[in-house]
N, CA, C and O atoms as a GROMACS GRO file, in nm:
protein
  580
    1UNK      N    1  -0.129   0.605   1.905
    1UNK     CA    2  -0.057   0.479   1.914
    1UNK      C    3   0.027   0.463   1.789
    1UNK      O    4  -0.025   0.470   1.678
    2UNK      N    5   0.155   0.441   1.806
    2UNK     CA    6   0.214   0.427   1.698
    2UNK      C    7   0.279   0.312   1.645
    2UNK      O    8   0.363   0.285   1.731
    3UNK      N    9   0.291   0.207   1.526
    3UNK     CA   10   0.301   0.101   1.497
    3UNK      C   11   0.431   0.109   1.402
    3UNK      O   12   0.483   0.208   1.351
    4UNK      N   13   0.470  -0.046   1.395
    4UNK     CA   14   0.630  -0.030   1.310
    4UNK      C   15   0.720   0.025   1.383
    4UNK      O   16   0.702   0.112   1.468
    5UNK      N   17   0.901  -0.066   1.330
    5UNK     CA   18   1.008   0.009   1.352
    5UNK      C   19   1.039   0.133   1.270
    5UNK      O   20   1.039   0.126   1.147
    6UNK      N   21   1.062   0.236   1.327
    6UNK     CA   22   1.115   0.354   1.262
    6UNK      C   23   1.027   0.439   1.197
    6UNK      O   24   1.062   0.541   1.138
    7UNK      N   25   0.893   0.394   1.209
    7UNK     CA   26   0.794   0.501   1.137
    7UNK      C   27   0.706   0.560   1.247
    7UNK      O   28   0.689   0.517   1.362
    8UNK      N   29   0.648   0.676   1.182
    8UNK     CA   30   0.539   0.700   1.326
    8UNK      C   31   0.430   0.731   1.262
    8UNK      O   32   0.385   0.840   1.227
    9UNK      N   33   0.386   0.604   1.246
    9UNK     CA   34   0.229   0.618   1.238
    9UNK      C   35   0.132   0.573   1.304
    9UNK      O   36   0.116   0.458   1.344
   10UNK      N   37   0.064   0.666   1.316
   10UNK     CA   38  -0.089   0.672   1.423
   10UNK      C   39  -0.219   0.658   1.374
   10UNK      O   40  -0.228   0.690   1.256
   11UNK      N   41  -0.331   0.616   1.431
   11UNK     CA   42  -0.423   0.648   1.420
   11UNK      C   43  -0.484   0.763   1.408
   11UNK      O   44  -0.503   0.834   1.506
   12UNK      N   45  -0.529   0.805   1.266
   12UNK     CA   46  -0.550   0.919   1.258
   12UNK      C   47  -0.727   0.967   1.294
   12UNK      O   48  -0.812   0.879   1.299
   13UNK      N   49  -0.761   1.096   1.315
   13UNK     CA   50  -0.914   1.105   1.340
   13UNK      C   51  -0.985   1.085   1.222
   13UNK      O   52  -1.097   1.054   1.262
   14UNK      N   53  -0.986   1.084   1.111
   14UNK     CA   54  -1.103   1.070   1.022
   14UNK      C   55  -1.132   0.917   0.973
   14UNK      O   56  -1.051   0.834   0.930
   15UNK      N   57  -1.213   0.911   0.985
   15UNK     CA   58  -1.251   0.765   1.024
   15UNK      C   59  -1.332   0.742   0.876
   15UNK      O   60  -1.454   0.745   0.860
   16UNK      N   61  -1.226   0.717   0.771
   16UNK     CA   62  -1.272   0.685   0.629
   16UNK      C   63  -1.216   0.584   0.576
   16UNK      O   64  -1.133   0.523   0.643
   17UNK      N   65  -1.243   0.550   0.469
   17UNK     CA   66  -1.225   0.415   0.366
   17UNK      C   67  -1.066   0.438   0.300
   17UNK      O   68  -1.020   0.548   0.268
   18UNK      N   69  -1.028   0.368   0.293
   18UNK     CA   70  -0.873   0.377   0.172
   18UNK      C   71  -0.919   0.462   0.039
   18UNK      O   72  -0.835   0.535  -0.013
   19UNK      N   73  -1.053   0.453  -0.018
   19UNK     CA   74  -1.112   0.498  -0.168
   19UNK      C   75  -1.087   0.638  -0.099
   19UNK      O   76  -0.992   0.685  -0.162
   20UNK      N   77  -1.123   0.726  -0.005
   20UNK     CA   78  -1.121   0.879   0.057
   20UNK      C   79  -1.016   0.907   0.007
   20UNK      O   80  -1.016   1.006  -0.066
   21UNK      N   81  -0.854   0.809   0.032
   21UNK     CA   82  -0.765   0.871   0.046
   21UNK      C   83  -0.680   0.851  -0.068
   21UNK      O   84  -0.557   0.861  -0.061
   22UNK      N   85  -0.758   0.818  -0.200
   22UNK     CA   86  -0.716   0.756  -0.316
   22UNK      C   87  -0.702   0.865  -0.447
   22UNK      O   88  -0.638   0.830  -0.546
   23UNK      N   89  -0.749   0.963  -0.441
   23UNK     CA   90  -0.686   1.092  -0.486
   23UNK      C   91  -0.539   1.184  -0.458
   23UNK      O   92  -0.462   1.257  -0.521
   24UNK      N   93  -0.549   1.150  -0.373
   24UNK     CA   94  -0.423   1.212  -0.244
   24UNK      C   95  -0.323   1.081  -0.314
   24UNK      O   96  -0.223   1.101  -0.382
   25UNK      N   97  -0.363   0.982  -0.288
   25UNK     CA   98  -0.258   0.859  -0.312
   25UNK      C   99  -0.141   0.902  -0.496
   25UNK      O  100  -0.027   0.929  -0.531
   26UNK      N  101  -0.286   0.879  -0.552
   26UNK     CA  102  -0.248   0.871  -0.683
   26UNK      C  103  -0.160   0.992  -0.733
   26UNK      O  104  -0.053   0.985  -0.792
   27UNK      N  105  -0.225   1.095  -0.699
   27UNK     CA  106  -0.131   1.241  -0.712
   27UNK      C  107   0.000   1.236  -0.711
   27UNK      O  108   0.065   1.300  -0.794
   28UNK      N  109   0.060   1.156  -0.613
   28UNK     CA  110   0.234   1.123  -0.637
   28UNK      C  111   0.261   0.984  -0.672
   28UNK      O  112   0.373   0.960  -0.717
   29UNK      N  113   0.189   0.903  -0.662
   29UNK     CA  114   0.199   0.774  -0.674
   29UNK      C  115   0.058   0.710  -0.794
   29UNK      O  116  -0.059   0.691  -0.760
   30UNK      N  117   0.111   0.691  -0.915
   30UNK     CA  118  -0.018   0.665  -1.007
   30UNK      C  119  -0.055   0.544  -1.008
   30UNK      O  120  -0.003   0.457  -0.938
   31UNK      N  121  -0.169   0.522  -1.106
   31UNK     CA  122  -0.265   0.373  -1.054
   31UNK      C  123  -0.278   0.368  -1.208
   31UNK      O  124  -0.318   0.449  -1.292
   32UNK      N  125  -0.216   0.210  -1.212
   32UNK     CA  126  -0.259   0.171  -1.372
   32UNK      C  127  -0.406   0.197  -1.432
   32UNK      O  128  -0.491   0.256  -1.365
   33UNK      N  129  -0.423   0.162  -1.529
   33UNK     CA  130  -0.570   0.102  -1.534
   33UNK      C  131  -0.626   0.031  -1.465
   33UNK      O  132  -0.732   0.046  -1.405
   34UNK      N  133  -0.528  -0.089  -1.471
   34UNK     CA  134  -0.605  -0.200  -1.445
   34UNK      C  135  -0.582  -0.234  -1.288
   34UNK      O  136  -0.574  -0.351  -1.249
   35UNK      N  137  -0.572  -0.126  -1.206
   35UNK     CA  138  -0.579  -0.135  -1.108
   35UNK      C  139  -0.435  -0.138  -1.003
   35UNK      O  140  -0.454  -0.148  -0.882
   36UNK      N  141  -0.296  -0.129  -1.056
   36UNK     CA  142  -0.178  -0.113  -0.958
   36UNK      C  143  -0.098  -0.023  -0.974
   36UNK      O  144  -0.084   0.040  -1.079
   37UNK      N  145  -0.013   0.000  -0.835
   37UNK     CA  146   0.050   0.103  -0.846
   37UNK      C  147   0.245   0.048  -0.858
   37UNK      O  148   0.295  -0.061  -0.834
   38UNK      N  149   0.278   0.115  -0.882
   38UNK     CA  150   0.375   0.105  -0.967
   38UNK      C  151   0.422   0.047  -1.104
   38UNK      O  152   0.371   0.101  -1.202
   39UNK      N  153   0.510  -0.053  -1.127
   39UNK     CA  154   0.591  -0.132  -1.256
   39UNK      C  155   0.554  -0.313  -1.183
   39UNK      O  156   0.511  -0.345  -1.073
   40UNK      N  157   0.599  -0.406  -1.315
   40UNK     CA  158   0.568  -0.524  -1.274
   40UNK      C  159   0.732  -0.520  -1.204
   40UNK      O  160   0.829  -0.457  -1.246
   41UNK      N  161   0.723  -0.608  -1.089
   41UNK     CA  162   0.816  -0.671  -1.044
   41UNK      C  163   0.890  -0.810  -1.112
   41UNK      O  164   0.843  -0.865  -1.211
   42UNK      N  165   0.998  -0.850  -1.050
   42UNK     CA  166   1.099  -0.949  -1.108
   42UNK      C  167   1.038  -1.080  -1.141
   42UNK      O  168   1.085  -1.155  -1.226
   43UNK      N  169   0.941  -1.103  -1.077
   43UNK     CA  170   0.890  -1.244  -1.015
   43UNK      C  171   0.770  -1.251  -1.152
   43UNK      O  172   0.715  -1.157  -1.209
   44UNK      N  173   0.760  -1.349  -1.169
   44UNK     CA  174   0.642  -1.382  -1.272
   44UNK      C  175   0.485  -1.374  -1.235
   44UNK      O  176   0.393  -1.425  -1.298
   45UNK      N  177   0.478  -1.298  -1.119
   45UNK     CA  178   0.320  -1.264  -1.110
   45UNK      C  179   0.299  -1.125  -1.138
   45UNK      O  180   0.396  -1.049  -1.133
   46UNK      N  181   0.173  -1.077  -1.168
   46UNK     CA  182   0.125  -0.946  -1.211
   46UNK      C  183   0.134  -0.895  -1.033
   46UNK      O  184   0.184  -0.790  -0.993
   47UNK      N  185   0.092  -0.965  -0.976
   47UNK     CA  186   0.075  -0.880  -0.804
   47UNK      C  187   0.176  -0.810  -0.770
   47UNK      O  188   0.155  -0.716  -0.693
   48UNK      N  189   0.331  -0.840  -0.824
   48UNK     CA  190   0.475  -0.824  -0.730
   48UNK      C  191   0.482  -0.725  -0.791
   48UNK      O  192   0.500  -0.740  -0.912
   49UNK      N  193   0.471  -0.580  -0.735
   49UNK     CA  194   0.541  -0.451  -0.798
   49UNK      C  195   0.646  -0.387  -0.749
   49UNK      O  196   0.691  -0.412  -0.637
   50UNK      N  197   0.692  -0.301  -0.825
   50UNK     CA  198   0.796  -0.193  -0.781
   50UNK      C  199   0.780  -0.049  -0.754
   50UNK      O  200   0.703   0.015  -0.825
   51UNK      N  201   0.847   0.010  -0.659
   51UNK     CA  202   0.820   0.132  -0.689
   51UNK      C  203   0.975   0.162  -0.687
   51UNK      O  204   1.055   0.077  -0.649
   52UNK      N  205   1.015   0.287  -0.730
   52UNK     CA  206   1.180   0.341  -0.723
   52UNK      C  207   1.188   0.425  -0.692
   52UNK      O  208   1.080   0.474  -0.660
   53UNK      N  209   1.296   0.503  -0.674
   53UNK     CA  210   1.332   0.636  -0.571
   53UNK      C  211   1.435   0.666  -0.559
   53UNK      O  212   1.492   0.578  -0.623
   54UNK      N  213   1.501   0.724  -0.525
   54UNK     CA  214   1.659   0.766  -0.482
   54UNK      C  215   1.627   0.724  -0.295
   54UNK      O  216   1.733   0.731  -0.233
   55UNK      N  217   1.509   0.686  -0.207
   55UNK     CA  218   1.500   0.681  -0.106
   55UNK      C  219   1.391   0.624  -0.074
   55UNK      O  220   1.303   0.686  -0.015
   56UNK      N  221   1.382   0.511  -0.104
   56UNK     CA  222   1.316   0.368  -0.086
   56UNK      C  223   1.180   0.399   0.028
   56UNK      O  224   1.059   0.414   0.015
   57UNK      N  225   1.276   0.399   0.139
   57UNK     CA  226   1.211   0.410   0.288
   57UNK      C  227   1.106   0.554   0.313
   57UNK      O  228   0.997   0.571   0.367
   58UNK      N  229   1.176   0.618   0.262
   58UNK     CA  230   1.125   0.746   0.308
   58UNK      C  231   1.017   0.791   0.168
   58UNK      O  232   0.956   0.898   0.168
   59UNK      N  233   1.007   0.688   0.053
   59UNK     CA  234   0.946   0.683  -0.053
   59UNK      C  235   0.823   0.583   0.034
   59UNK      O  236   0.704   0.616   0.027
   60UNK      N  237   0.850   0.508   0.084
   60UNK     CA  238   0.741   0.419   0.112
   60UNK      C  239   0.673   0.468   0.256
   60UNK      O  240   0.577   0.400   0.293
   61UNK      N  241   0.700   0.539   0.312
   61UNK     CA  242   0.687   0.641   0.425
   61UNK      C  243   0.607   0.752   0.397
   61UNK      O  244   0.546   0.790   0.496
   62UNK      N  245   0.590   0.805   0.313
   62UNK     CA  246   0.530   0.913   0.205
   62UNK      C  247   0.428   0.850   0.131
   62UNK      O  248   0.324   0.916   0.132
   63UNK      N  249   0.419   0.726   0.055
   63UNK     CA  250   0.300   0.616   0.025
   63UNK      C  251   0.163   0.600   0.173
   63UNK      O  252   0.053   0.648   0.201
   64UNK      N  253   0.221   0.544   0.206
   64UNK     CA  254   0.162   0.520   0.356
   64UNK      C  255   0.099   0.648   0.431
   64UNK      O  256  -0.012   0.641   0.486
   65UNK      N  257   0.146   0.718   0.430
   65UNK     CA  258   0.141   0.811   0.520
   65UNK      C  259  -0.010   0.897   0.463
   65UNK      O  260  -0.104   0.943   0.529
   66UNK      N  261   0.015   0.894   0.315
   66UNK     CA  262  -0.070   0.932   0.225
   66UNK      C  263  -0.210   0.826   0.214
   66UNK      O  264  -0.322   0.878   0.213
   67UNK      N  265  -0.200   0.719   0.208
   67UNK     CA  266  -0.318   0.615   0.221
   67UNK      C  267  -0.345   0.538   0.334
   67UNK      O  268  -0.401   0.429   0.324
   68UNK      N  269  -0.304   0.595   0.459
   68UNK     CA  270  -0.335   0.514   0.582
   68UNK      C  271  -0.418   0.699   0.669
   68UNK      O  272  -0.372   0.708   0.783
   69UNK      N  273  -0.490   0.791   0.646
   69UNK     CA  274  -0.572   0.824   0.695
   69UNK      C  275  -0.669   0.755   0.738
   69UNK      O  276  -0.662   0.636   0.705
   70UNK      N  277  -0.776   0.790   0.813
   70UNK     CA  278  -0.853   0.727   0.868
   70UNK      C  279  -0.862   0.536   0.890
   70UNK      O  280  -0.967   0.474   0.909
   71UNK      N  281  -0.754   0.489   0.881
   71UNK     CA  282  -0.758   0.380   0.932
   71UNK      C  283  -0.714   0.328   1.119
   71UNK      O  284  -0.689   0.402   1.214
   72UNK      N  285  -0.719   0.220   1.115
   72UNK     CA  286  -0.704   0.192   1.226
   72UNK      C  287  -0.574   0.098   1.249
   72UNK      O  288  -0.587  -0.008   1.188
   73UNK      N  289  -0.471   0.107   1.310
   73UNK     CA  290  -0.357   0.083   1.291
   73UNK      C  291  -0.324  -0.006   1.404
   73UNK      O  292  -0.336   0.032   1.520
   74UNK      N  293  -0.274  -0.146   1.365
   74UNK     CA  294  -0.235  -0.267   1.441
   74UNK      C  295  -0.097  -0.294   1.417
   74UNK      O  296  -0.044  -0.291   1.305
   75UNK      N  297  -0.012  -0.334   1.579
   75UNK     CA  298   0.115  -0.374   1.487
   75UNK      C  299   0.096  -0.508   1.447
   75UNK      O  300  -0.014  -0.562   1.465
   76UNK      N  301   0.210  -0.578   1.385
   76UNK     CA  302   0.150  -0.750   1.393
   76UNK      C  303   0.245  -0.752   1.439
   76UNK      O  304   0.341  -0.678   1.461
   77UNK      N  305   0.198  -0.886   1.460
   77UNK     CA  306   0.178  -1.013   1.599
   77UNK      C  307   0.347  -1.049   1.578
   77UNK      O  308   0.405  -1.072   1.684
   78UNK      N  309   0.413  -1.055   1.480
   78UNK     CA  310   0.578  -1.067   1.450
   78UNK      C  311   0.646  -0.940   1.535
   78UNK      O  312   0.760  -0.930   1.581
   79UNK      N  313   0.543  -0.856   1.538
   79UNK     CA  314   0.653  -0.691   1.566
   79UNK      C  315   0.710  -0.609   1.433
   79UNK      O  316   0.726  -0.488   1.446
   80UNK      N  317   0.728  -0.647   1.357
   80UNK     CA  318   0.749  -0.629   1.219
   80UNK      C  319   0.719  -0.548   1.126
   80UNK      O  320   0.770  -0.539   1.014
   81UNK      N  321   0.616  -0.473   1.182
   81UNK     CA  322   0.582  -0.379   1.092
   81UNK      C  323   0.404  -0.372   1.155
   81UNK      O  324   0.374  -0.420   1.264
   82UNK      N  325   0.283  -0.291   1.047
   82UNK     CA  326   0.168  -0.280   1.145
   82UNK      C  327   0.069  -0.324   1.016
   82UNK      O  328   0.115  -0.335   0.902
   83UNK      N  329  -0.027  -0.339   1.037
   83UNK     CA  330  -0.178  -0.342   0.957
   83UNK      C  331  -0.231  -0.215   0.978
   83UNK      O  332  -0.229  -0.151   1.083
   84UNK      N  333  -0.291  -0.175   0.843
   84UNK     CA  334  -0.401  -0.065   0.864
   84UNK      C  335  -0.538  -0.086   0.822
   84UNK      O  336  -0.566  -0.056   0.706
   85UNK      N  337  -0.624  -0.132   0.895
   85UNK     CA  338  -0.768  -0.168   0.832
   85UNK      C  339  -0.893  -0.038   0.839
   85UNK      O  340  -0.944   0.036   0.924
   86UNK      N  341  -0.903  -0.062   0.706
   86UNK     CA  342  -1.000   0.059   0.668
   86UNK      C  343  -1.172   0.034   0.690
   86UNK      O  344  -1.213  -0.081   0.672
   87UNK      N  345  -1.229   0.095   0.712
   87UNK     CA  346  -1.349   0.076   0.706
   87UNK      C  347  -1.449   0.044   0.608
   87UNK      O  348  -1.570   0.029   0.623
   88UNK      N  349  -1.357   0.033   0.475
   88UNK     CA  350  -1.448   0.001   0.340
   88UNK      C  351  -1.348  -0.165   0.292
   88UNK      O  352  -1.329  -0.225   0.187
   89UNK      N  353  -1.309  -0.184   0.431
   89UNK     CA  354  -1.287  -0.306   0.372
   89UNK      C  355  -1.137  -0.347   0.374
   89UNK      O  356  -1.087  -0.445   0.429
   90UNK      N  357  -1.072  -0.243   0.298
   90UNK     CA  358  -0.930  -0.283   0.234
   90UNK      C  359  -0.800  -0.282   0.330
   90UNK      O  360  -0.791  -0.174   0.387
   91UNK      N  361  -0.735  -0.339   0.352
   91UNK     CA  362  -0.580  -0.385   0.467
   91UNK      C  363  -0.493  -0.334   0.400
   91UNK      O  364  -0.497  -0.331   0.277
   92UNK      N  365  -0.398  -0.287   0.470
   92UNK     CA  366  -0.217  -0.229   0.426
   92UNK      C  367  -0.139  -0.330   0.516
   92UNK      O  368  -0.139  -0.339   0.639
   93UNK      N  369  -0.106  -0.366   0.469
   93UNK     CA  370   0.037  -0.485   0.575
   93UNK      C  371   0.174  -0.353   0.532
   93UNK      O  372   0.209  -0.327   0.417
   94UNK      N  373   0.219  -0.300   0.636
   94UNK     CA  374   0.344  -0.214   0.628
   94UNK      C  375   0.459  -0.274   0.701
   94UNK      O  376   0.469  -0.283   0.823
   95UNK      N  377   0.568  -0.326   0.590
   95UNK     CA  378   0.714  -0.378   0.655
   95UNK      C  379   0.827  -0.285   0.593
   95UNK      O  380   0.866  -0.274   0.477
   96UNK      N  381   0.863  -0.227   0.697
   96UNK     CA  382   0.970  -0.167   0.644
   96UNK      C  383   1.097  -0.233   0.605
   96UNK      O  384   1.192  -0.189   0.539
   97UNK      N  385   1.084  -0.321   0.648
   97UNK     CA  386   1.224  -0.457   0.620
   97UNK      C  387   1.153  -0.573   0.586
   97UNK      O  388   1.109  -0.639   0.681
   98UNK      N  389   1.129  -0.621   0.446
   98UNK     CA  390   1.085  -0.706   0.419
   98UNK      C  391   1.191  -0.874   0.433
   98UNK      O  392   1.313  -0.887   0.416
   99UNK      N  393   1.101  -0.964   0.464
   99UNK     CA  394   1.226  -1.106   0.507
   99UNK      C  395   1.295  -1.134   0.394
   99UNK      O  396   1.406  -1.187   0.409
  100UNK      N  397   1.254  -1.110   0.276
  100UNK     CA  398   1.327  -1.157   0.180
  100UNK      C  399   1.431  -1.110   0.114
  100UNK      O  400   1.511  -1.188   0.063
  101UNK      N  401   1.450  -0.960   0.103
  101UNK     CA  402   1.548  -0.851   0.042
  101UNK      C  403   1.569  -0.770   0.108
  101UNK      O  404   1.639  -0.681   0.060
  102UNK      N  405   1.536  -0.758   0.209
  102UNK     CA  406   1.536  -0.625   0.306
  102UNK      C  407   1.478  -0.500   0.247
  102UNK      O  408   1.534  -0.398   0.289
  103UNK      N  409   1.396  -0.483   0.175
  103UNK     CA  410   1.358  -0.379   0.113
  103UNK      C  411   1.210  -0.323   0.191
  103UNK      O  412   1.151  -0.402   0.264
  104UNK      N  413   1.165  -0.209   0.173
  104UNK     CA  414   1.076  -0.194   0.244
  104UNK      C  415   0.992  -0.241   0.143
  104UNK      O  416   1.033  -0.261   0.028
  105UNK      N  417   0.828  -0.268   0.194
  105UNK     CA  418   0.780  -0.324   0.147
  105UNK      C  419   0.585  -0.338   0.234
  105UNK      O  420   0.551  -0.360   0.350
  106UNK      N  421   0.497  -0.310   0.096
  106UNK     CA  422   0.333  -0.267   0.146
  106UNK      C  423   0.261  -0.421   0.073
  106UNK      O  424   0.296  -0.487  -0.025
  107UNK      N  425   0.167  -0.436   0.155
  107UNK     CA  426   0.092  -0.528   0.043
  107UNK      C  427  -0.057  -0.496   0.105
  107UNK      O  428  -0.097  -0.511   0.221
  108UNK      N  429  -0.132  -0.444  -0.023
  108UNK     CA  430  -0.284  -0.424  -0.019
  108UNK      C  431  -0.346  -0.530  -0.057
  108UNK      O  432  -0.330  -0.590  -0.164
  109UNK      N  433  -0.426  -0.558   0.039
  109UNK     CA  434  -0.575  -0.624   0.036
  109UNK      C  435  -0.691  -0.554   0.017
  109UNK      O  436  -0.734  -0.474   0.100
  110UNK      N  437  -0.739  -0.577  -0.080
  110UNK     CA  438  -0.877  -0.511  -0.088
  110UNK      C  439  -1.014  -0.605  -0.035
  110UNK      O  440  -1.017  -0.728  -0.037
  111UNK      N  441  -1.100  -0.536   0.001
  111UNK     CA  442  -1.218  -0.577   0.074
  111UNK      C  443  -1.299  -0.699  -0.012
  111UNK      O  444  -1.416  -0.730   0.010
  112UNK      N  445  -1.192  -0.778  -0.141
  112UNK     CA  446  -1.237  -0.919  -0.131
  112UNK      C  447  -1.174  -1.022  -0.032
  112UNK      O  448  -1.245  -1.100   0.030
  113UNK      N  449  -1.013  -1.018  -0.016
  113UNK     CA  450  -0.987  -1.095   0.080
  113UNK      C  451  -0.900  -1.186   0.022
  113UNK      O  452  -0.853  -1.280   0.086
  114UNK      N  453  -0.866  -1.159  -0.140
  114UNK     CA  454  -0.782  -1.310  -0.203
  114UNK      C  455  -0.628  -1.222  -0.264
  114UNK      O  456  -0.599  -1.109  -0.303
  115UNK      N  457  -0.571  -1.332  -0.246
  115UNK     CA  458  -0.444  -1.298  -0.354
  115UNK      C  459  -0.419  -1.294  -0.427
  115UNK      O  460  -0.307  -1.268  -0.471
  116UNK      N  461  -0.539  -1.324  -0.492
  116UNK     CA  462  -0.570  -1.347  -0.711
  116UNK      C  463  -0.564  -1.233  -0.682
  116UNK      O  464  -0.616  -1.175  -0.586
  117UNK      N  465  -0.469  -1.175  -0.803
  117UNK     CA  466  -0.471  -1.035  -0.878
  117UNK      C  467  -0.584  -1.030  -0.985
  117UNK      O  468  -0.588  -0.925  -1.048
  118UNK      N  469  -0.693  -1.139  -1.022
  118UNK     CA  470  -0.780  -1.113  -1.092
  118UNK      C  471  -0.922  -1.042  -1.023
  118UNK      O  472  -1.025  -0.994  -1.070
  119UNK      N  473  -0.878  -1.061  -0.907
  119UNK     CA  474  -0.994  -1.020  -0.794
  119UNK      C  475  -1.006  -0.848  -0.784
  119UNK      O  476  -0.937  -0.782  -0.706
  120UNK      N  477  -1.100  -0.793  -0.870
  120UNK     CA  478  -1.070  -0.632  -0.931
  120UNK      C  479  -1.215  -0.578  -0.836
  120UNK      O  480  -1.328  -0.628  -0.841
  121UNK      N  481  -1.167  -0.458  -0.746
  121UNK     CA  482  -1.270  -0.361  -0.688
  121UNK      C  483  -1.259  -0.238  -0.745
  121UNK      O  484  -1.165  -0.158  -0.740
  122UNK      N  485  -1.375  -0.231  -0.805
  122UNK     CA  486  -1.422  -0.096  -0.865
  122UNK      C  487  -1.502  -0.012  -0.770
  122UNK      O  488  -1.599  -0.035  -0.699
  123UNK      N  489  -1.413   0.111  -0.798
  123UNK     CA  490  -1.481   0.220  -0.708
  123UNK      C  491  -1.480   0.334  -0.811
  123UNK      O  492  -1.396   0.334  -0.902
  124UNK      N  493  -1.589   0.450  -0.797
  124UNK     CA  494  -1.652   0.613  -0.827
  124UNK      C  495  -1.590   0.703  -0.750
  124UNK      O  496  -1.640   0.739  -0.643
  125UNK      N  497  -1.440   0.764  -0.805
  125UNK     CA  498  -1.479   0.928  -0.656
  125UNK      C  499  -1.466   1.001  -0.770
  125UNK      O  500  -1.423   0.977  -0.883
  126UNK      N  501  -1.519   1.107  -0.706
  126UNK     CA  502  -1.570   1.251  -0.799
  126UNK      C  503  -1.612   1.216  -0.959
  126UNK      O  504  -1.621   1.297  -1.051
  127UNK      N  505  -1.624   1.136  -0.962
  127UNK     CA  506  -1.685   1.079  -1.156
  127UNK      C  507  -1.553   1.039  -1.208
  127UNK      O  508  -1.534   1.073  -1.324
  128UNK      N  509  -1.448   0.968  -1.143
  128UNK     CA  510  -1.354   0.910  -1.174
  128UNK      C  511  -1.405   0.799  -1.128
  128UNK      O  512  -1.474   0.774  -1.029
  129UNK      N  513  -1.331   0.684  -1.280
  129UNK     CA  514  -1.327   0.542  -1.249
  129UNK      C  515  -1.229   0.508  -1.230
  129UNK      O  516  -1.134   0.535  -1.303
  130UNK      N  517  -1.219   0.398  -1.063
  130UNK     CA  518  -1.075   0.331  -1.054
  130UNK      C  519  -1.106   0.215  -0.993
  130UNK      O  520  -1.203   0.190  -0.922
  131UNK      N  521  -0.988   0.123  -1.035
  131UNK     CA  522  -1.000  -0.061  -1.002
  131UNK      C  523  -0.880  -0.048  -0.890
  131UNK      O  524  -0.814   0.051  -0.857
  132UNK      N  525  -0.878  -0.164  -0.851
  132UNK     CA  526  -0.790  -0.175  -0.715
  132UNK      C  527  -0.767  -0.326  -0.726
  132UNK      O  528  -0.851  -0.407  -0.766
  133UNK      N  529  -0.658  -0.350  -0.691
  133UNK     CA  530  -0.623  -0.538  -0.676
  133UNK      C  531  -0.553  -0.529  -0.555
  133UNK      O  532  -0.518  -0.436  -0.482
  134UNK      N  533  -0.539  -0.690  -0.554
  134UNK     CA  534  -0.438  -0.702  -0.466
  134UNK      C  535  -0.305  -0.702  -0.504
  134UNK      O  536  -0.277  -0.742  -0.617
  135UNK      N  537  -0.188  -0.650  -0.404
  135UNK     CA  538  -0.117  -0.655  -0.465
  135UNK      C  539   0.060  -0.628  -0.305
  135UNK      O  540   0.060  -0.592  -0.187
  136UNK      N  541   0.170  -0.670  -0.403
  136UNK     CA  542   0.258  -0.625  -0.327
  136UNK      C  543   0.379  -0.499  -0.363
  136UNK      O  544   0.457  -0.514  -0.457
  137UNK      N  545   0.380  -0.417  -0.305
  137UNK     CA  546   0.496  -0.338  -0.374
  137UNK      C  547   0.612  -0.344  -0.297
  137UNK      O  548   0.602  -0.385  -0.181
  138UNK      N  549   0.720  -0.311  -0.342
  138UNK     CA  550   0.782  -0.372  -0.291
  138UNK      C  551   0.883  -0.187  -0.316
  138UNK      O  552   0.829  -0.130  -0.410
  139UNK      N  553   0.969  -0.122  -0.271
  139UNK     CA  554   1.035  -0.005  -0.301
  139UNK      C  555   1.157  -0.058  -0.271
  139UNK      O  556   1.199  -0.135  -0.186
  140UNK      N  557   1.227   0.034  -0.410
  140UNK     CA  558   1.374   0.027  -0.437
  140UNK      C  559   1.477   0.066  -0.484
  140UNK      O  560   1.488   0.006  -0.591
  141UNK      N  561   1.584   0.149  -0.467
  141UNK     CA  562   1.634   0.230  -0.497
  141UNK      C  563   1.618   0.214  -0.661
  141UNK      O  564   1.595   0.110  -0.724
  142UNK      N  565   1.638   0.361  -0.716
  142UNK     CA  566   1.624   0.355  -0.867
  142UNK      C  567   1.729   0.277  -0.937
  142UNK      O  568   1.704   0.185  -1.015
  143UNK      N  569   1.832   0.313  -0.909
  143UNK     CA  570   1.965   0.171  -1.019
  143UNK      C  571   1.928   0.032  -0.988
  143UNK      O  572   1.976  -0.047  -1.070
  144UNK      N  573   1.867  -0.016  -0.908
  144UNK     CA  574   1.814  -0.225  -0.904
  144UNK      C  575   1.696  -0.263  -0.947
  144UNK      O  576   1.642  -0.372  -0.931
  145UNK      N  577   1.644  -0.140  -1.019
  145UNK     CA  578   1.540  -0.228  -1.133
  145UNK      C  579   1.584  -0.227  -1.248
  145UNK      O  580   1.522  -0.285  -1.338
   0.00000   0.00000   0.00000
């Protein structure tokens, strides 16, 4: 089943947590310390990030594609793009056209459920420590940050 305009993503068979696919993630895409991925965004909250690229879409297509294994993939209820809910908890909201800038655009929920960016999940893989927030990224060509 495939969800979103212009992307094709499916439900994949391995039926694991977002943390599974969080090695794989970070490898092209790194994770602060303190838990986010990319730069702070324009906006005065720690949540709003950036990522850059020479190819936005196909940068955030390659994100996704990489951390939506084993989830289970919903479009929403707008048409707009899909949810991916993981089994350890944590949500991907995927818009490839976000309402506000048209930019593509992910926002993770982790398996607390709030939009405080103070709300930090700590996870162990392989004897690595990593935090996770909530958060939005937002991708954009490299010259508009």
């Amino acid at each position: 089943m495939g969800a979103g305009r212009g992307g094709d993503y499916g439900n994949t068979p391995n039926k694991g947590g977002l943390v599974n696919n969080l090695l794989n993630l970070i490898e092209k895409y790194p994770l602060s310390d303190i838990g986010f991925f990319g730069t702070r965004g324009r906006k005065n909250r720690t949540e709003y990030r950036h990522i850059s690229s020479d190819n936005p879409l196909e940068t955030m297509r390659d994100f996704v594609s990489r951390a939506i294994i084993g989830a289970e993939i919903e479009p929403l209820e707008n048409g707009h793009g899909f949810r991916a809910r993981f089994s350890d908890g944590f949500e991907l909201y995927v818009r490839e056209s976000s309402a506000s800038d048209q930019t593509p655009v992910i926002e993770l929920w982790t398996k607390i459920k709030s939009r405080n960016a103070e709300s930090i999940v700590e996870v162990t893989i392989s004897k690595q420590h990593f935090k996770l927030r909530y958060q939005k990224n937002s991708f954009y060509p490299e010259q508009t940050i």
